[in-house]
C-alpha positions, 0 to 999 in steps of 0.5 A, spaced: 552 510 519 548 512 525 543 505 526 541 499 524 535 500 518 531 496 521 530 500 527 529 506 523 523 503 520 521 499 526 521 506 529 516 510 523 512 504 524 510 505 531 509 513 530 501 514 532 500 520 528 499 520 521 503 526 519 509 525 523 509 518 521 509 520 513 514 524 515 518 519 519 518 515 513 521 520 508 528 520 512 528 512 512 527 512 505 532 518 505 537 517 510 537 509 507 538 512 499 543 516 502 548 510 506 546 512 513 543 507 515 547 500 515 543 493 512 542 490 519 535 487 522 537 487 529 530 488 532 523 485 529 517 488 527 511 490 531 505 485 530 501 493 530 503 498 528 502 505 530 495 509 530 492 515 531 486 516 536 482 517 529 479 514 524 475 509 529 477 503 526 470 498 524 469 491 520 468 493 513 460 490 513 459 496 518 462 501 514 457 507 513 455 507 505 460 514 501 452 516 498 453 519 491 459 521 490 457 528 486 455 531 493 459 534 499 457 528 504 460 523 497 466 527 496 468 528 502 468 520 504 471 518 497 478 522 499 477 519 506 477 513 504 483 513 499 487 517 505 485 512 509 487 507 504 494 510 503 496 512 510 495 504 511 499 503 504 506 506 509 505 502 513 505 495 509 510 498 505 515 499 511 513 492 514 515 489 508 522 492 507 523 491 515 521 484 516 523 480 511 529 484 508 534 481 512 533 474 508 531 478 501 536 483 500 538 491 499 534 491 493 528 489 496 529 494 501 530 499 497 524 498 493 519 497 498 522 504 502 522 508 496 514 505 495 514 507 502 516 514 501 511 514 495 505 512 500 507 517 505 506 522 499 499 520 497 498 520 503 499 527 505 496 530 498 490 526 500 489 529 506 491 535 504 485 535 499 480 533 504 482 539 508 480 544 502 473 540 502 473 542 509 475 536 512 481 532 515 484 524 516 481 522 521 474 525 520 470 518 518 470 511 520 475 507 517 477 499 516 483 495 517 482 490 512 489 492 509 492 491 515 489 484 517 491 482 510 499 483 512 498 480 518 496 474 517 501 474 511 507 476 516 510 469 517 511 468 509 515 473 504 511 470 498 505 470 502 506 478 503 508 479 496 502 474 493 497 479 496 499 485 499 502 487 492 499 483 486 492 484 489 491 488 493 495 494 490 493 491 483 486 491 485 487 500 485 489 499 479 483 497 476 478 501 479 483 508 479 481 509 472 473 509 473 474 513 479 479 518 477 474 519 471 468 521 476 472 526 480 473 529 473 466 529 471 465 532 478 469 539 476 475 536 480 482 536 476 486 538 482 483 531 486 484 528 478 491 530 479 493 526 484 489 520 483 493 521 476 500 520 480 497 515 485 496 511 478 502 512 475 506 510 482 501 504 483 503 500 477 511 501 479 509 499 486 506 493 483 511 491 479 516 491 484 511 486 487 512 481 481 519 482 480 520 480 488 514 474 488 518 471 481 525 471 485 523 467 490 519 463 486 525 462 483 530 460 489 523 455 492 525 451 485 518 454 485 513 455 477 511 463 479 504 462 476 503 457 481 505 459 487 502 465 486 496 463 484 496 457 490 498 462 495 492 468 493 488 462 495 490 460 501 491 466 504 486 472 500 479 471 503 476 476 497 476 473 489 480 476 483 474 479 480 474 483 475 474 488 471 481 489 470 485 494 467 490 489 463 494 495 461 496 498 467 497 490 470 501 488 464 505 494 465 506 492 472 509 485 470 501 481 471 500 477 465 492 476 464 495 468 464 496 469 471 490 473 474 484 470 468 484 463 472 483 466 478 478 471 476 
């Protein structure tokens, strides 16, 4: 073994640029896989973690609006934006498996460094696909609502796996499929492609969320959909709305009966 997991993954954490950042991840979900790296959290994690110069990061009501999304200007800000949204998604994904895998276990860093790795690999298509609009990462603002979201959760493993995955996460498996449609009817099937993949990949990464959420309801002596619904209030500041794509959260382990009364 050549180190603690916890340092390789405080490391690609605090890597500022985006590619090598993806990059860096993809070894520690590798080197992980592969027994390199030994089950040992022996440094914290940072409360920030690394960003690149740009995209200039701004509140979400200061966010310019995308304009429609058939024209250049559109596309372009759409890609951006979910660019954005999984470069943000390695990094939630890496401190999930950093700062609370000691008091879970080597399933759950697993599974959150495999949902790093997969992030990682959103993350490259979609800026890849921004460069062949003539663009890149980094181009327009961005916000950081998903970072905010998992640091006021950072105290709490249930808080995290309440919000990070099973809203926020989920939350892209109800808008994916209207999206993917109008990238379509856009003439778009390479960017239909990849959101296709993104979709598939959400649903397991959501469904690791529930699996973990309802073994630490269990070792809290705790009612899952209790929990789950008493921590979402406290610590989403958005609503549960719908629509919802109740087949692709049913397969990720959200029943409607959990999420309907939030709605």
């Amino acid at each position: 073994m050549t180190g603690s997991v916890a340092a390789a993954i405080r490391e690609a954490l605090l890597e500022c640029n985006p590619w090598a950042k993806a990059m860096a991840t993809r070894k520690v979900a590798r080197d992980w896989r592969l027994g390199k790296l030994s089950f040992a959290f022996d440094v914290g994690m940072p409360d920030l973690s690394g960003r690149p110069d740009a995209p200039e990061l701004l509140p979400p009501n200061r966010m310019p609006k995308r304009g429609k999304g058939g024209s250049e200007r559109g596309r372009i800000a759409l890609w951006h934006a979910l660019a954005h949204i999984e470069f943000v998604a390695i990094d939630l994904a890496l401190d999930m498996a950093g700062r609370f895998g000691g008091e879970m276990d080597e399933g759950f860093v697993s599974d959150f460094l495999s949902v790093a790795a997969d992030e990682a690999m959103h993350f490259a298509l979609l800026d890849r696909h921004l460069r062949t609009l003539g663009s890149r990462y980094g181009a327009l603002p961005a916000h950081d609502g998903l970072w905010e979201a998992a640091h006021g959760t950072r105290h709490d493993v249930a808080a995290r796996l309440a919000v990070v995955p099973m809203v926020l996460e989920a939350r892209g498996l109800d808008v994916t499929p209207a999206t993917l449609e109008r990238v379509r009817a856009n003439g778009d099937e390479r960017g239909a492609r990849i959101l296709e993949r993104i979709l598939d990949d959400e649903i397991r990464h959501v469904r690791f969320g529930a699996i973990h959420f309802a073994e630490v309801a269990k070792r809290l002596d705790e009612d899952r959909d209790s929990l789950w619904k008493s921590l979402v209030s406290r610590h989403f500041g958005g609503a549960v709305k719908p629509p919802f794509n109740d087949s692709a959260r049913l397969a990720a382990g959200l029943s409607r009966d959990l999420y309907a009364g939030l709605a």
